[in-house]
LOKOL-431919 format. One record per residue: x, y negated, z of N, C-alpha, C in turn. Coordinates in nm, 4 decimals, always signed. Layout:
+----------+----------+----------+----------+----------+----------+----------+----------+----------+
|   n_east |  n_north |     n_up |  ca_east | ca_north |    ca_up |   c_east |  c_north |     c_up |
+----------+----------+----------+----------+----------+----------+----------+----------+----------+
|        X |        Y |        Z |        X |        Y |        Z |        X |        Y |        Z |
...
+----------+----------+----------+----------+----------+----------+----------+----------+----------+
end
This chain:
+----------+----------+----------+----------+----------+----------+----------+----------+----------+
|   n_east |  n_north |     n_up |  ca_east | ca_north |    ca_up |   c_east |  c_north |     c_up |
+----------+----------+----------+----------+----------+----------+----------+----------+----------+
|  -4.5710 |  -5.1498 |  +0.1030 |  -4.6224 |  -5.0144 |  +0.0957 |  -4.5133 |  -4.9228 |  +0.0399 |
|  -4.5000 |  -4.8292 |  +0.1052 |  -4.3844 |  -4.7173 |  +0.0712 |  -4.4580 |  -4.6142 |  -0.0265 |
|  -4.4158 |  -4.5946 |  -0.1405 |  -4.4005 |  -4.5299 |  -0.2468 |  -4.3523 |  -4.3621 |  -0.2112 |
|  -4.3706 |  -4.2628 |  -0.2082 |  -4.3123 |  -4.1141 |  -0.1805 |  -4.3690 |  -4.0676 |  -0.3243 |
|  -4.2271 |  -3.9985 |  -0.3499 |  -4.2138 |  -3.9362 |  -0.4862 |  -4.1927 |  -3.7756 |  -0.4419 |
|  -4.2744 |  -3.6461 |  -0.4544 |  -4.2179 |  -3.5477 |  -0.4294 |  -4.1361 |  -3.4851 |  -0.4774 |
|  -4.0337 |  -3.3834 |  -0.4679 |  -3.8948 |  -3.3741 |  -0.5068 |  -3.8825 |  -3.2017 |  -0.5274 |
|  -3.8843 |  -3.1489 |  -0.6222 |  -3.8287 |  -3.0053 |  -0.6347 |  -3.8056 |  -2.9757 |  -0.6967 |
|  -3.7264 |  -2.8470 |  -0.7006 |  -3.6542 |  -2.7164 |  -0.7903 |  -3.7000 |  -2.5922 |  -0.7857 |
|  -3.6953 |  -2.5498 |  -0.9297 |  -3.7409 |  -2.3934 |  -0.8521 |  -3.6785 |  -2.2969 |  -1.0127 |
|  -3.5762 |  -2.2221 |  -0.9733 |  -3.5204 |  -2.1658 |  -1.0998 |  -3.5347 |  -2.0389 |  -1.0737 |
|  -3.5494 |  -1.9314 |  -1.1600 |  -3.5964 |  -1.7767 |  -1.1730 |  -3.4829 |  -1.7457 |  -1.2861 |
|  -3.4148 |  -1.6440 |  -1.2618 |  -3.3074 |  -1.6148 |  -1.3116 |  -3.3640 |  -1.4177 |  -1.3477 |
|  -3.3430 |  -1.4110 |  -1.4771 |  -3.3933 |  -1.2162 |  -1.4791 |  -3.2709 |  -1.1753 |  -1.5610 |
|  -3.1890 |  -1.0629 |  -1.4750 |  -3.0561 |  -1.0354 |  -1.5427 |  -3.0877 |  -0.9170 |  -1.5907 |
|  -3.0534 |  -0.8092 |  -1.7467 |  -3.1114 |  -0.6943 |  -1.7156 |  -2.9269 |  -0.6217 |  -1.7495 |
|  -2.8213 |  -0.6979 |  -1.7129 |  -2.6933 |  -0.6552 |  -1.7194 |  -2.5986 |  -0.7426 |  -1.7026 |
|  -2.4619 |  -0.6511 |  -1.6609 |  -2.3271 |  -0.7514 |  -1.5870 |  -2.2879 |  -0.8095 |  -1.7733 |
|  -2.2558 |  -0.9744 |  -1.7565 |  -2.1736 |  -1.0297 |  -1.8243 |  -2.0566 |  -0.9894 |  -1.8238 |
|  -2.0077 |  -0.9624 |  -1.9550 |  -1.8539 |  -0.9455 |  -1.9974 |  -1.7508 |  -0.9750 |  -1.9164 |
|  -1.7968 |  -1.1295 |  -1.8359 |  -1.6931 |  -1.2375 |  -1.7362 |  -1.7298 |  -1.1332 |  -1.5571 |
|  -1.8220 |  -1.0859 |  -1.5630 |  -1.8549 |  -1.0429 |  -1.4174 |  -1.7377 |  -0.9606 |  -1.3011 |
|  -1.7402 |  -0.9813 |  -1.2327 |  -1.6931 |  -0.8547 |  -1.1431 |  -1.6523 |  -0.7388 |  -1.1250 |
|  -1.5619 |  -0.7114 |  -1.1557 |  -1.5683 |  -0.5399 |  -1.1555 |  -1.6792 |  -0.4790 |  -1.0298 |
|  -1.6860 |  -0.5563 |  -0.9241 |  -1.8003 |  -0.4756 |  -0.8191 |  -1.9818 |  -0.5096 |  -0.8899 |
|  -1.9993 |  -0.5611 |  -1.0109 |  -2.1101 |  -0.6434 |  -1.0441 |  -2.1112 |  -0.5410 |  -1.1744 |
|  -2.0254 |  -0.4789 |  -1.2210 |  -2.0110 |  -0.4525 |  -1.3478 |  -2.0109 |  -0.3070 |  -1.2698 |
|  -1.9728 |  -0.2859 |  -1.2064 |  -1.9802 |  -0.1029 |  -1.1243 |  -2.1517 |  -0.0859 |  -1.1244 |
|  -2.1732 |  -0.2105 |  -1.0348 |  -2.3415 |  -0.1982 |  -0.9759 |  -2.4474 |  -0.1692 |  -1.1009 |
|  -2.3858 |  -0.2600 |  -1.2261 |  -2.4967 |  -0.2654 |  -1.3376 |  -2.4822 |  -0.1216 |  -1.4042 |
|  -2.3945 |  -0.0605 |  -1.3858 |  -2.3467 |  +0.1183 |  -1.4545 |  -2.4597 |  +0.1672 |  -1.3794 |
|  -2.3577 |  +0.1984 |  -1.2645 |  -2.5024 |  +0.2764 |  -1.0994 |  -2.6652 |  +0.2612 |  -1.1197 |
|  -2.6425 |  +0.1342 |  -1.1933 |  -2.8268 |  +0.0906 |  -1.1949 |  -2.8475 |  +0.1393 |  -1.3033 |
|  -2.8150 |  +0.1419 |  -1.4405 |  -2.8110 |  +0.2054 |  -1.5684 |  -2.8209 |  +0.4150 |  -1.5411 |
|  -2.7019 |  +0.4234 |  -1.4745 |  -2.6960 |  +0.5682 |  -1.4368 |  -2.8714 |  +0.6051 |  -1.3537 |
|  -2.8604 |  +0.5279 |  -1.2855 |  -3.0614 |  +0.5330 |  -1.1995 |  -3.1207 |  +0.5526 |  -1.2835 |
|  -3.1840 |  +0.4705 |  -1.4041 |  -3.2637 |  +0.4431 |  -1.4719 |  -3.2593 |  +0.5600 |  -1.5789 |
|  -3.1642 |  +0.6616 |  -1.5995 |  -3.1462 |  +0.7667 |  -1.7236 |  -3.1850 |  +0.8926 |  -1.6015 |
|  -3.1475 |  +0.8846 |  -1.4861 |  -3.2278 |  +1.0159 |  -1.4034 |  -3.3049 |  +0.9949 |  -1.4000 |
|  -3.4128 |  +0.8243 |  -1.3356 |  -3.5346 |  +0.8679 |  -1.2994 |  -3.6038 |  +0.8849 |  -1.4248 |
|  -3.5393 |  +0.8736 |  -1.5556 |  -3.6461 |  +0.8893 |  -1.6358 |  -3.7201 |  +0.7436 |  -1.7595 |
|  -3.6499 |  +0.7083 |  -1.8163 |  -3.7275 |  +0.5630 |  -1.8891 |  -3.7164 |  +0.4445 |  -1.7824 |
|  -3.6756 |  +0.4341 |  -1.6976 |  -3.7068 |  +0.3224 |  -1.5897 |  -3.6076 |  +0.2349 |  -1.6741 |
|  -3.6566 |  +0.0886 |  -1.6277 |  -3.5640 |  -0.0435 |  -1.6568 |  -3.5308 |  -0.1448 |  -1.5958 |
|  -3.4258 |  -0.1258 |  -1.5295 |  -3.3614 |  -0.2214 |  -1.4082 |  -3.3586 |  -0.3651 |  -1.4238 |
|  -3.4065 |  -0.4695 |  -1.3728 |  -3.4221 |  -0.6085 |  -1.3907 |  -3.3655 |  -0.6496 |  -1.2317 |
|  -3.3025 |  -0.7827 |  -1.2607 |  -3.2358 |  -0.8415 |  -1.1242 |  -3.2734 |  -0.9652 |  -1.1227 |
|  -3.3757 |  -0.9950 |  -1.0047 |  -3.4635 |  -1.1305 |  -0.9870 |  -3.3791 |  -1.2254 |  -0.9406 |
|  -3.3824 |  -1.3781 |  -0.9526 |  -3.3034 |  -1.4662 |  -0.8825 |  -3.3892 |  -1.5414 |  -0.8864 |
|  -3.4346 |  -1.6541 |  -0.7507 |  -3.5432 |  -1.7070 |  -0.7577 |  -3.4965 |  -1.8241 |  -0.6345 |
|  -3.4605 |  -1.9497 |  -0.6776 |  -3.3846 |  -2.0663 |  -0.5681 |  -3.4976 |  -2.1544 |  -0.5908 |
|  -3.5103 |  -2.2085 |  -0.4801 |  -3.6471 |  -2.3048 |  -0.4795 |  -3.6118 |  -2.4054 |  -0.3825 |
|  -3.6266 |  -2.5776 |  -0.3827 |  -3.5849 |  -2.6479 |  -0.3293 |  -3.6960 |  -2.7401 |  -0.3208 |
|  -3.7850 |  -2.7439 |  -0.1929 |  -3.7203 |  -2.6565 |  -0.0813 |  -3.7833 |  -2.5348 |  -0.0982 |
|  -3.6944 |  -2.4945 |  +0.0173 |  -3.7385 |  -2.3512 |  +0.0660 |  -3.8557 |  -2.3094 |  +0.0684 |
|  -3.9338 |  -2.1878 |  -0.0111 |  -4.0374 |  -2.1178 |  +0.0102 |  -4.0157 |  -1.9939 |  +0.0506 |
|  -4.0860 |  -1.9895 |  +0.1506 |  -4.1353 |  -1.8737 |  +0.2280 |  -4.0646 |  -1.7108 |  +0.0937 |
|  -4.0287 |  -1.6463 |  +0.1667 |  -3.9546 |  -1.5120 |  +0.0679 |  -4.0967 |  -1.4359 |  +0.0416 |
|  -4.2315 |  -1.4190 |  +0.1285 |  -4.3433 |  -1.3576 |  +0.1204 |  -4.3973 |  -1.3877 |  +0.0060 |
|  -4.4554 |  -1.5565 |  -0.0226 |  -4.4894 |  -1.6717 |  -0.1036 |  -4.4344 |  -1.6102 |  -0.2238 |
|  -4.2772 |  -1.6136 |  -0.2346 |  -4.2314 |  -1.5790 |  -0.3676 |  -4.2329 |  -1.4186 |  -0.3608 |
|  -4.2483 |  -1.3389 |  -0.3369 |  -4.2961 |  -1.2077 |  -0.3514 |  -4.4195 |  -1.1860 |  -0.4279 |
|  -4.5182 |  -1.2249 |  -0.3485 |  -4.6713 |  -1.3167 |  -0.3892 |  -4.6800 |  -1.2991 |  -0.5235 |
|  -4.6047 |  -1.4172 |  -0.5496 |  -4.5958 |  -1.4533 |  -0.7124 |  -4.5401 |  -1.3675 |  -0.8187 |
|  -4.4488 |  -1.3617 |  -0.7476 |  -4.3958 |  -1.2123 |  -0.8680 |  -4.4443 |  -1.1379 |  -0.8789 |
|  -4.5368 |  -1.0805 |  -0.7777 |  -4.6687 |  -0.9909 |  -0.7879 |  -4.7060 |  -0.9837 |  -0.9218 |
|  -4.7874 |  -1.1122 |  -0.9131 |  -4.8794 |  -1.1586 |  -0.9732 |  -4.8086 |  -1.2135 |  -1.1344 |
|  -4.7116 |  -1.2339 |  -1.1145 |  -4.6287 |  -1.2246 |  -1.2550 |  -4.6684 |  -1.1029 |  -1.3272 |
|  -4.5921 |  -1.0067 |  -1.2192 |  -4.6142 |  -0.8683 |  -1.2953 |  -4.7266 |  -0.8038 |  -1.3439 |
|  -4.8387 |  -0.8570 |  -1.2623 |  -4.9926 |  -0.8107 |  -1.2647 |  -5.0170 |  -0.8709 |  -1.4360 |
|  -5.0170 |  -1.0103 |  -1.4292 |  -5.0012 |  -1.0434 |  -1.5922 |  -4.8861 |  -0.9740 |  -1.6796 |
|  -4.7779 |  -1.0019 |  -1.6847 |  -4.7093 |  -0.9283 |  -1.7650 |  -4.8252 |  -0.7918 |  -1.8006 |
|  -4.8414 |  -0.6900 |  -1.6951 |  -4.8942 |  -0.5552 |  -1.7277 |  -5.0446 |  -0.5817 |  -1.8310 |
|  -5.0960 |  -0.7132 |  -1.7903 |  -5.1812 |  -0.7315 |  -1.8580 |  -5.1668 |  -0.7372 |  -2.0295 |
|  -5.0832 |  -0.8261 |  -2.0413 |  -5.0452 |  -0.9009 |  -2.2173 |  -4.9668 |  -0.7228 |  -2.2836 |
|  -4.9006 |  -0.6596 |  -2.1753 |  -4.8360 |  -0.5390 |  -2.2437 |  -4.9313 |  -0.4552 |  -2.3035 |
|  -5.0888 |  -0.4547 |  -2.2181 |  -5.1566 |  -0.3498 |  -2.2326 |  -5.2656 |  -0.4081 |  -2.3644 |
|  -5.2594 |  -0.5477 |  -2.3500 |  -5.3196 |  -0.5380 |  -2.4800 |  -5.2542 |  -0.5552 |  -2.5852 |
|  -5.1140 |  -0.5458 |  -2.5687 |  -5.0013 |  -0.5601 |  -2.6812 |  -5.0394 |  -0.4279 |  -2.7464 |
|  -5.0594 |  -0.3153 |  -2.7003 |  -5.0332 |  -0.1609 |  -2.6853 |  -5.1680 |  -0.1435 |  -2.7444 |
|  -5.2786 |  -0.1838 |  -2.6885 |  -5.4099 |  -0.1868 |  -2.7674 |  -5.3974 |  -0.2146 |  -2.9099 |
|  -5.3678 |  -0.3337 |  -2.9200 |  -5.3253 |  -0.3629 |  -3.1026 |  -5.2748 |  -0.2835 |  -3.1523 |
|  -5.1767 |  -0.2618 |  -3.1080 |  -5.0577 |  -0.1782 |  -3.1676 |  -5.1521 |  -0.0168 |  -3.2041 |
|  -5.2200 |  +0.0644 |  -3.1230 |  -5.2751 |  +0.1921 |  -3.1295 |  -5.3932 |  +0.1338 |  -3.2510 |
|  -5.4985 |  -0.0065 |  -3.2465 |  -5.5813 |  +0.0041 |  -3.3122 |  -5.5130 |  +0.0024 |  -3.4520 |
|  -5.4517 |  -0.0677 |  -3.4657 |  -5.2906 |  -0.1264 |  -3.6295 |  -5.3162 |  +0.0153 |  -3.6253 |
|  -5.2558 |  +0.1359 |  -3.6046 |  -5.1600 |  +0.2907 |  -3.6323 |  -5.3359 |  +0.3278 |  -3.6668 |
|  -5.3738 |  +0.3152 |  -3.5833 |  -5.5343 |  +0.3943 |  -3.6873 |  -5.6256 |  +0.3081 |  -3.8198 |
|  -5.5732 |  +0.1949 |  -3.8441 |  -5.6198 |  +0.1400 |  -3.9561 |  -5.5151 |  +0.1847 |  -4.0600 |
|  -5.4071 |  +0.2309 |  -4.0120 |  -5.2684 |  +0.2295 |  -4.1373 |  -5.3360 |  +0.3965 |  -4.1713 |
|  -5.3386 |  +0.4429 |  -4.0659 |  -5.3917 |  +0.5862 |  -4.1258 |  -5.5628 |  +0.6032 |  -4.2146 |
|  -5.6254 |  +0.5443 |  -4.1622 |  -5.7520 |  +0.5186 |  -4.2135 |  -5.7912 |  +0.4567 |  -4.3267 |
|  -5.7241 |  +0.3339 |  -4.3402 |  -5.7488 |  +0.2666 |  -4.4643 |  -5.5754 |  +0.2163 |  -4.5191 |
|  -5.4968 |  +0.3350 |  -4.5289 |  -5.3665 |  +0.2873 |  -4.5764 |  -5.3430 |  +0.2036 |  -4.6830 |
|  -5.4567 |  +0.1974 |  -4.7741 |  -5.4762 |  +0.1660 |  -4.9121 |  -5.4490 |  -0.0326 |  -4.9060 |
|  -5.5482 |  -0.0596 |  -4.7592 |  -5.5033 |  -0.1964 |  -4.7325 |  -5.3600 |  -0.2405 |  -4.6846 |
|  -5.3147 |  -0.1767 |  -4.6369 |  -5.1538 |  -0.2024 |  -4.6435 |  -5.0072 |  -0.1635 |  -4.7547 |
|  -5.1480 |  -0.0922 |  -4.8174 |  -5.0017 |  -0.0825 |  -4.8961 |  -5.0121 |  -0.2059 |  -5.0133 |
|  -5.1348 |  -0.2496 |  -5.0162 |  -5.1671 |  -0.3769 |  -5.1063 |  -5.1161 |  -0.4896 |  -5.0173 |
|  -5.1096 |  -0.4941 |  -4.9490 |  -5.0544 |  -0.5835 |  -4.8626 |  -4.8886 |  -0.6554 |  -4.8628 |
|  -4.8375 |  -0.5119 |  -4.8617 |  -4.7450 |  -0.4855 |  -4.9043 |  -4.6354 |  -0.4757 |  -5.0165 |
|  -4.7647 |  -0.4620 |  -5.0774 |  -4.7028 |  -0.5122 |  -5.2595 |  -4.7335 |  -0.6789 |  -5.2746 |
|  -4.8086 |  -0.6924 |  -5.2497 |  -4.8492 |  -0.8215 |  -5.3064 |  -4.7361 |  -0.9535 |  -5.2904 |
|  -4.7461 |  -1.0038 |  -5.3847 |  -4.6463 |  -1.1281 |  -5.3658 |  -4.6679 |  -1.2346 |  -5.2756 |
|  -4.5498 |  -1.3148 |  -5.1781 |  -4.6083 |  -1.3801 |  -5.0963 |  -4.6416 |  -1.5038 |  -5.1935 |
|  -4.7148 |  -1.5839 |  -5.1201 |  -4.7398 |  -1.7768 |  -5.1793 |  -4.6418 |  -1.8530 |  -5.1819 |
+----------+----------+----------+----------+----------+----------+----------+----------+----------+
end
């Protein structure tokens, strides 16, 4: 009886700038993309790399990154929730943080 072991790779690479060692044409591109991101306004340039062995469909991995991002936006927005409810307890009951704050740790 033949035994089959399935076999893959799949690496995701997120650059958000040229390495020191890069290219001068890699190190131009990451300026240009930097220069983008100060016109349009707050934007933040990320560079996907995504090798998969074997080959998946480019749609498939689109798909997913979707859906990456769909979470990511999720965990940000309740990062941002905390964060707004925290800023109205510091204003509201400052008295608990500043005891907090004093107090010695254990």
């Amino acid at each position: 009886m033949k035994v089959y072991k399935p076999e893959w790779r799949c690496t995701l690479s997120v650059t958000e700038g040229a390495e020191a060692s890069a290219s001068w044409k890699t190190r131009l591109a990451w300026r240009l993309r930097r220069l983008a991101d100060r016109l349009e306004g707050g934007g933040r340039t990320i560079r996907l790399h995504c090798h998969t062995e074997p080959t998946v469909a480019r749609e498939d991995i689109d798909d997913c990154l979707g859906k990456g991002f769909l979470l990511a936006q999720g965990l940000l927005t309740e990062l941002t929730q905390q964060a707004a409810c925290e800023d109205i307890m510091r204003d509201a009951k400052a008295e608990l943080f500043e005891r907090a704050a004093t107090d010695p740790k254990p």
